[in-house]
N, C-alpha and C positions, 0 to 999 in steps of 0.2 A: 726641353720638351716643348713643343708648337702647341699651345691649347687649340688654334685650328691650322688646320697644314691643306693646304693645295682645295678647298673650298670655293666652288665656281655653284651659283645660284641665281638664277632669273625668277621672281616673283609677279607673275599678273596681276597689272592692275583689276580689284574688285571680286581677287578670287580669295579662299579661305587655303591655307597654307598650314598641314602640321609639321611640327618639326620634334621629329621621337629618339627618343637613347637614352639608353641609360644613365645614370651620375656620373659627370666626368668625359660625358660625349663632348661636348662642347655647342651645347644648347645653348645654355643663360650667354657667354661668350659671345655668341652670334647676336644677339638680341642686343646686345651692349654695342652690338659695331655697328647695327642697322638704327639704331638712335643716336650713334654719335658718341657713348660712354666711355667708348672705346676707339683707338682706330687701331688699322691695322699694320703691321713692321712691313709688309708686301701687298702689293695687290691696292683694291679700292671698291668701295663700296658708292655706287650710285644709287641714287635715290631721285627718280621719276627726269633721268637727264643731267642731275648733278651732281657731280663727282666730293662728296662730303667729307674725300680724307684730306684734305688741305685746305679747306675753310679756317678764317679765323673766329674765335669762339661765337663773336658776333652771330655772323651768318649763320653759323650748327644753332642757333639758339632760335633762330625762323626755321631753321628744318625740322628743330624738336617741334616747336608747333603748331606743327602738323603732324604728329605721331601721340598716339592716345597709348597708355600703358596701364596693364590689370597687373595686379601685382598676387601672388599667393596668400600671402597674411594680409590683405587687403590698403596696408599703409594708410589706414582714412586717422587724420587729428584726432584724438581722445577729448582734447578741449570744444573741439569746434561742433554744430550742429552738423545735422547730414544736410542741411542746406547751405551751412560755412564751408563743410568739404566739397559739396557740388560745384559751389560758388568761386574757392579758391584760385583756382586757374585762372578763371575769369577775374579776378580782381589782379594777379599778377599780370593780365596783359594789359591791362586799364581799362577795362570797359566798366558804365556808369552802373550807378547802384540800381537804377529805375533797368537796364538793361539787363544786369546781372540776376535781378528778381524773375525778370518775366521766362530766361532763359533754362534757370535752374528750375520753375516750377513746371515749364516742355518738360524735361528731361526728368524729372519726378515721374512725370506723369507715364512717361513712356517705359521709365523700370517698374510701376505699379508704387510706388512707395509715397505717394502727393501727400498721404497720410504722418510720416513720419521727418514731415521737414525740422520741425523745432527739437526733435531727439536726437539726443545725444550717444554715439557710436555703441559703449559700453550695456544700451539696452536692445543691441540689436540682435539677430539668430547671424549666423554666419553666411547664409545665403542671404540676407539682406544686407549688410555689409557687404558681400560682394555686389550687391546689386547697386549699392552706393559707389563703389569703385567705376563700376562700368559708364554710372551717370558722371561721375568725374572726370572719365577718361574721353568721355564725349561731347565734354563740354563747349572743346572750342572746335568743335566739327572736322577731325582729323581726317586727313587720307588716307593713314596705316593706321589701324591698333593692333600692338603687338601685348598678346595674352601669356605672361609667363608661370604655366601651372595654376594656373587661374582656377582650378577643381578641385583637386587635392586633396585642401583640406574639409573640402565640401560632402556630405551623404548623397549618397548615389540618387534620390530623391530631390534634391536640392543642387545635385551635380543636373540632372534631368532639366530642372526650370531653367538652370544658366544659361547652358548651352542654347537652348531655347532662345533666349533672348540676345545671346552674342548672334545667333540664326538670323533674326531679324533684324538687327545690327545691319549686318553683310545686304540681307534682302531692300530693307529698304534705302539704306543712304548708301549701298554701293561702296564701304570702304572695303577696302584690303585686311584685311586680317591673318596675324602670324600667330598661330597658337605653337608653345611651347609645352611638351608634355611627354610624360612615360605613361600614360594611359592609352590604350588604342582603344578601348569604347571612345573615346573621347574623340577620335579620329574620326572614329566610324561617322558616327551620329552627324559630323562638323563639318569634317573638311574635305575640300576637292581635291586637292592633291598630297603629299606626303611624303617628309624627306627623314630617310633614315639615316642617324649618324652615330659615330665608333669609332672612339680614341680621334676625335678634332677631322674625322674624312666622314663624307657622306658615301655611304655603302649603296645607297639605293634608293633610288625617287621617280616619282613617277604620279599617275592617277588613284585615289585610293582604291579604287574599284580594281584596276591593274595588279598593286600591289596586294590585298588582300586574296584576289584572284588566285595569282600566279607568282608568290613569294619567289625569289633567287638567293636570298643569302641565308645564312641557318638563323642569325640574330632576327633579321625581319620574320621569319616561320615563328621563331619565339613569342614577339609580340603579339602578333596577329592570334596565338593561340590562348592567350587571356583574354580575347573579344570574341571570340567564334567558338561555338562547338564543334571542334572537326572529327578526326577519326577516335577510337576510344584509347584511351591507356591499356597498355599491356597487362595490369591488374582487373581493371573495366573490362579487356576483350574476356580475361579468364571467368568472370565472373558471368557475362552474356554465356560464354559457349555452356556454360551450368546450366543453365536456363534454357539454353535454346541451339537443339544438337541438327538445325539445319546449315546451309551455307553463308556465310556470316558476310557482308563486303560492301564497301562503305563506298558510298555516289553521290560524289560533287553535284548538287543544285545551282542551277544560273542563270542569268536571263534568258540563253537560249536552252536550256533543257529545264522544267519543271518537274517536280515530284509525280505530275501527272499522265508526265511523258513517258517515265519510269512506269509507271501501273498500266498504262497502255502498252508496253514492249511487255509485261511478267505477265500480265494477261494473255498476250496474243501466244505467248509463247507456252502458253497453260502451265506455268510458275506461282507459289504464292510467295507473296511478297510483304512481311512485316515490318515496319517502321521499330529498332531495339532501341536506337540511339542517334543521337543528334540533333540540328534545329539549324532551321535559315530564318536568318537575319536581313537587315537592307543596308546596303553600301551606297547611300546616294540615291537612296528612294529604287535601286536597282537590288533584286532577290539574289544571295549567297551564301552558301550555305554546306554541311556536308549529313546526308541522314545513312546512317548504318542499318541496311535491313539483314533479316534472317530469310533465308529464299529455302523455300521448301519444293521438292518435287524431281522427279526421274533425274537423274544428274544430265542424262545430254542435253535435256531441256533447260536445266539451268544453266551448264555452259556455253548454249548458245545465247540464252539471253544476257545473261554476263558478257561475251561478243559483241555483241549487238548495241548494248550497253555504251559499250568501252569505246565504241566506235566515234559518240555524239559527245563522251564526258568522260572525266578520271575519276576511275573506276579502279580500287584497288580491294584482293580477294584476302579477305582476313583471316578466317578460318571454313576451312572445307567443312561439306556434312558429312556428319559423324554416323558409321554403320550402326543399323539397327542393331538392338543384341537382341538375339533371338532367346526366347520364353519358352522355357522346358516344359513339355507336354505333361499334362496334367493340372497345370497351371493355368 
């Protein structure tokens, strides 16, 4: 069995890169061959013009450094200070003690940690340790950093700050970044583009705004629905239509169609229009989203604006409204 089979990948310099699937997609694999850990039985992996699978160890050992690595369990020395770990690389390449000082307290400074140079790993929270990782990984000013799972084992709070700061990363020195992850918040929040992979092949890549958009394969509609609020579950729709016995039908938000776009067509069309379910999100600082309303009113009215709807955005009719039941006189 090929951990990866038939794998064709151009990566832009200075752009942000996920790469999602499941266990056993052939993630970590791919990371191994873009630093060199690995090569490959076919094929070849270039790196910025150079062709790295037939280097001798030598050379791959100049191509490593220039490739910065976040690791999931953060890999930082137990023994060493967070300034021995900053520091490490840079003592492995030989740079002076008086250099190495003034280099790791930059990079202190810039994961917020200047405070925590003389501490030792085991008194750290797990976001700060990773914060240590990422000062390590940038120590000798890398081209690439490739982040594998780098969130993980992090709270969603503490996953929040990282990302944050790999953001800035990207923004200000311009490097390339691979994130590694089964997280699509993780996407979201990150990256510019996104490659989905399944059993060692890539299913589908593209822009993440694209992809999240306008999914093509059922595995990507998967992920994307741990990140998005889209239509309701068929437990959820039964549960809405209890509550609420008008026309039920869920409309895709986007940059070109807003929720306000939507109330301007239920309006003109003298529809009412309630918000049951869903929420937009931002893809790249770009609005996406899916809200489920209840549309109440004459039904030709609502199927015209349902039309009308349908025409600008995907527009799908979940549950019709339900006949009044008439009230026995007397009553």
């Amino acid at each position: 069995m090929k951990a990866l089979d038939g794998v064709s990948l151009d990566i832009a310099r200075g752009s942000v890169v996920g790469i999602v699937g499941y266990s056993g997609a052939g993630k970590s694999t791919l990371v191994r061959l873009i630093n060199g850990l690995e090569l490959p039985t076919s094929g070849s992996v270039v790196i910025d013009g150079t062709d790295i699978t037939g280097l001798p160890e030598a050379k791959l050992q100049k191509v490593r450094s220039r490739i910065g690595m976040i690791f999931q369990n953060f890999n930082l020395f137990g023994s060493r200070t967070v300034a021995g770990n900053v520091g490490y690389p840079l003592k492995i390449a030989g740079w002076s003690r008086e250099n190495i000082k003034a280099r790791v307290t930059e990079l202190l400074r810039f994961v917020d940690l200047e405070d925590k140079a003389d501490v030792y790993p085991r008194r750290l929270s797990g976001g700060q340790k990773q914060r240590v990782g990422i000062a390590r990984a940038l120590a000798t000013s890398p081209e690439i950093l490739l982040a594998d799972e780098a969130t993980s084992a992090l709270d969603p709070e503490t996953t929040t700050e990282v990302l944050g700061l790999l953001r800035r990363v990207n923004q200000e020195f311009g490097t390339t970044t691979v994130v590694i992850t089964h997280e699509m918040a993780v996407v979201r929040e990150l990256c510019d583009n996104v490659v989905m992979m399944e059993k060692g092949r890539i299913i589908e890549a593209g822009s993440t705004y694209s992809l999240f958009s306008n999914p093509v394969t059922d595995t990507t509609r998967k992920f994307i629905a741990t990140a998005t609020q889209g239509t309701p579950s068929a437990a959820t729709l039964e549960r809405l239509r209890a509550r609420h016995p008008g026309t039920i039908v869920a409309i895709e938000i986007n940059e070109e169609y807003s929720s306000s776009e939507v109330n301007r067509m239920l309006a003109a069309a003298q529809v009412t229009g309630t918000v049951v379910f869903g929420g937009v999100t931002e893809i790249g600082e770009r609005p996406l989203g899916t809200l489920t309303y209840e549309l109440t009113g004459p039904p030709e009215a609502i199927t015209a604006a349902i039309e009308q709807i349908a025409a600008h955005t995907r527009t799908e009719v979940l549950s019709s409204q339900q006949p009044q039941k008439e009230v026995p006189h007397g009553h």
